[in-house]
C-alpha angles and dihedrals in degrees: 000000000000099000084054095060101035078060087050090048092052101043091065077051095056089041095048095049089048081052099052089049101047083044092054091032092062090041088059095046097053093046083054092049090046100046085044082051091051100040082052096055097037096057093045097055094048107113103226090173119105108246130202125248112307101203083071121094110236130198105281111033102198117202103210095200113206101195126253091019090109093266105137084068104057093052086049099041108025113027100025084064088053116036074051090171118076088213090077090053109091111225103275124250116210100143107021131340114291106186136047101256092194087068103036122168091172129090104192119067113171108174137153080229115128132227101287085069086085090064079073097051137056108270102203086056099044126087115191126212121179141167133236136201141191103275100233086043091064094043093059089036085050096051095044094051101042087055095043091058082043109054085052082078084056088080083068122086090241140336109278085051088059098040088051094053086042092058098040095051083049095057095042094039124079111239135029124308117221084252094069089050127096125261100011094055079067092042112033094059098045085049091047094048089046089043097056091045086053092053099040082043091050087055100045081060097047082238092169096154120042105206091184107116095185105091092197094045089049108123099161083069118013140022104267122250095241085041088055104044089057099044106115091234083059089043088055110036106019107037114082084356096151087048094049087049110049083047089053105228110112117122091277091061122129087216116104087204097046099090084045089057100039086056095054085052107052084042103050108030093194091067081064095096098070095058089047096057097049094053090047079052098053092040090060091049096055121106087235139354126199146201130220101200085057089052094159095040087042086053103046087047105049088050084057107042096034113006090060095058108049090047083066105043095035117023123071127223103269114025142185093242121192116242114167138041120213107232094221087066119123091225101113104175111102100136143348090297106053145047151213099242134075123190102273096005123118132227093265123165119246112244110247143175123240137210132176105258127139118243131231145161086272088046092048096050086042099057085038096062096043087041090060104034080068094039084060098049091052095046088045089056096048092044091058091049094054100040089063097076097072096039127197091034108093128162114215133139092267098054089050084062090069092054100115112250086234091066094045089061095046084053079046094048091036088059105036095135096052088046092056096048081047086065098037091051085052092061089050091040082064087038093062084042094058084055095048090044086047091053097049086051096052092047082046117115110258087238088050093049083058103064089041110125123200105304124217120207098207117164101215115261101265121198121223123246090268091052099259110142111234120214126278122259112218145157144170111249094193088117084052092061090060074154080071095055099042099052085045085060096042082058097052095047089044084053095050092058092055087055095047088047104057092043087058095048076039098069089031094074089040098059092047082054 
């Protein structure tokens, strides 16, 4: 009896440590075939080919447009200034492509796309711009947004009534409808169904009155922050999005492999790297790379680095420019915390006055500055309408400041890779200032080179959305002032002369004595 069961005993043992292996066998198998999956991709998306000059505008400039970075605004108000003839935008493909990129005769593409687009285009004709923002930034920007398109459907009695009206006003209006954007088509719809069970859920309690204070810990009403970023649709579209994107490998991609990869990468962290060092590849090949935490720097260079350019490649001499934005317009982008889009709303253009003027890089930042000034208003406006209707939830700067620091760092960890390419996109960003600084010395006077002391090149100190203060950029600029140098090395030769001089008149009298 007891050696039966001993052997029975032993036997689980036996089972369990078969177990154990096949279990850690087959680990080990799948983070081979996935490593296998990610050195494929990443060695075939390396460009070996010699490039020209990137800091020359080609033929086709293609936005790729990650979303909440601001960039809506810069195609409104920038480009859309510059490239002034409809006929140089290609069609816009928001929901699939809807031109043949092999025969463009369009010079303008902004897309939320993402990189492997450009397996579509001509490379050596295509020159690529983008946008970055502080990672934590986006994610905040990403939930309040989602939820304010979303909580437009709330006027409707439930969900299926407003997704009928929604379809039916997209298949009777011109342009594209948020729902047929990435990624909003993925995260309106998820905000608007979990906003309608909060809300049937609220009134089979008799909940009349909501005492939360804490707009992002606020379940009666919305998902809460720390619910949605763990929710498997964020981990998979939002976190380490602008990575994802300029790698081109979110689940728009054109890529077949791109779901596989993206896969090896959220499950084994360590894959990640790869994916990382293509993306810091393909931002120091790009024609120009912004910040929108650095909104005024990012503009003015921009204007300079892009917007200079085109203006002479595309723009004639005298021009109908475009100076003022109707408020009623549906374009809802001025800036990194707002869009174009509403929830039923199509991509209309805004109606606007013209007048001759010839534009330049002071006329572009200048019409800039006054374009957006009326895009936010009108944003600002929407975005409270919306937002009452879930009262009292409401998303501004100071309700970010009760988020828990704890969160804030899950949000930081969730979204290391994008971190990491944040930092990265910040070297380049001095990078691009030190240009710009060269090129205003070189156009200098040469007697105000001289009075030029030591430069420093410093980005003002920015605070996140939640009022942290992020850390300066800053750098010398001694090796930009090479005037400097050279006049320091016209006054030491000038010096030795004089040397040189007085030890010859030197000997001279010595020689008469």
């Amino acid at each position: 009896m007891r050696s039966s069961v001993r052997f029975g005993v032993n036997l689980e043992l036996l089972l369990l440590l078969l177990l154990f292996v096949s279990t850690t066998s087959s680990s080990a198998g799948d983070f081979e075939q996935c490593e296998c999956t990610v050195k494929k991709w990443a060695s075939s998306s390396l460009d070996t080919e010699v490039k020209e000059d990137k800091h020359v505008l080609r033929d086709l400039l293609f936005f790729l447009h990650i979303p909440r970075t601001g960039g809506r605004t810069y195609f409104h108000c920038f480009l859309r200034k510059i490239y002034t003839s409809r006929s140089l935008e290609c069609p816009r493909s928001y929901d699939k492509l809807r031109f043949n990129p092999r025969k463009l005769n369009c010079n303008l593409l902004v897309t939320h796309d993402d990189y492997s687009m450009m397996s579509r285009l001509t490379k050596e004709k295509t020159s690529v711009v983008t946008i970055l923002r502080n990672p934590i930034d986006r994610v905040f920007s990403t939930y309040e947004f989602s939820i304010e398109v979303a909580a437009r459907f709330l006027r409707h009695r439930n969900l299926a009534s407003a997704l009928r009206t929604a379809a039916r006003l997209r298949s009777t209006t011109k342009g594209a409808s948020t729902l047929d954007i990435w990624p909003w088509k993925y995260l309106v719809p998820w905000m608007a169904e979990d906003l309608f069970k909060r809300r049937d859920a609220k009134k089979l309690k008799g909940l009349i009155e909501v005492t939360s204070n804490d707009s992002y810990n606020m379940e009666d009403v919305v998902m809460p922050l720390h619910e949605y970023i763990n929710d498997p649709t964020a981990v998979d579209i939002i976190h380490n999005g602008e990575t994802f994107q300029i790698a081109g490998l979110t689940n728009n991609s054109y890529l077949s492999e791109a779901n596989e990869v993206r896969h090896c990468v959220l499950k084994y962290r360590t894959l990640g790297q790869y994916v990382l060092d293509i993306a810091k590849k393909r931002l120091d090949d790009m024609l120009y790379v912004g910040l929108t935490e650095y909104h005024k720097e990012s503009a003015s260079m921009f204007a300079d680095v892009v917007g200079a350019q085109a203006i002479s490649q595309f723009t004639p001499p005298n021009v109908l420019e475009r100076n003022s934005v109707d408020r009623s317009s549906t374009l809802q982008d001025p800036g990194p915390d707002s869009h174009h889009h509403g929830s039923n709303s199509s991509l209309q253009e805004p109606s606007e006055s013209y007048s001759i003027e010839k534009v330049t890089t002071g006329s572009l930042i200048k019409a800039y500055q006054s374009c957006s000034t009326s895009l936010r208003k009108t944003q600002t406006e929407r975005r409270i309408t919306s937002l009452n209707r879930i009262s009292p939830a409401n998303f501004t700067r100071e309700a970010r400041l009760q988020v828990p620091e704890e969160l804030l760092q899950e949000i930081k960890l969730l979204n290391s890779l994008d971190m990491e390419l944040y930092n990265y996109a910040q070297g380049i960003f001095i990078k691009q200032r030190i240009r710009m600084a060269q090129k205003k010395d070189v156009m200098d006077k040469p007697e105000e080179v001289s009075q030029k002391p030591e430069r420093e090149i410093k980005i003002s100190s920015s605070e996140t959305s939640w009022g942290k203060p992020e850390s300066e950029l800053k750098i010398s600029n001694s090796e930009v002032s090479w005037e400097v140098v050279l006049l320091t090395t016209s006054l030491l030769l000038l010096l030795v002369f004089l040397l040189l001089f007085v030890n010859a008149k030197r000997r001279k009298s010595e020689v008469k004595l």
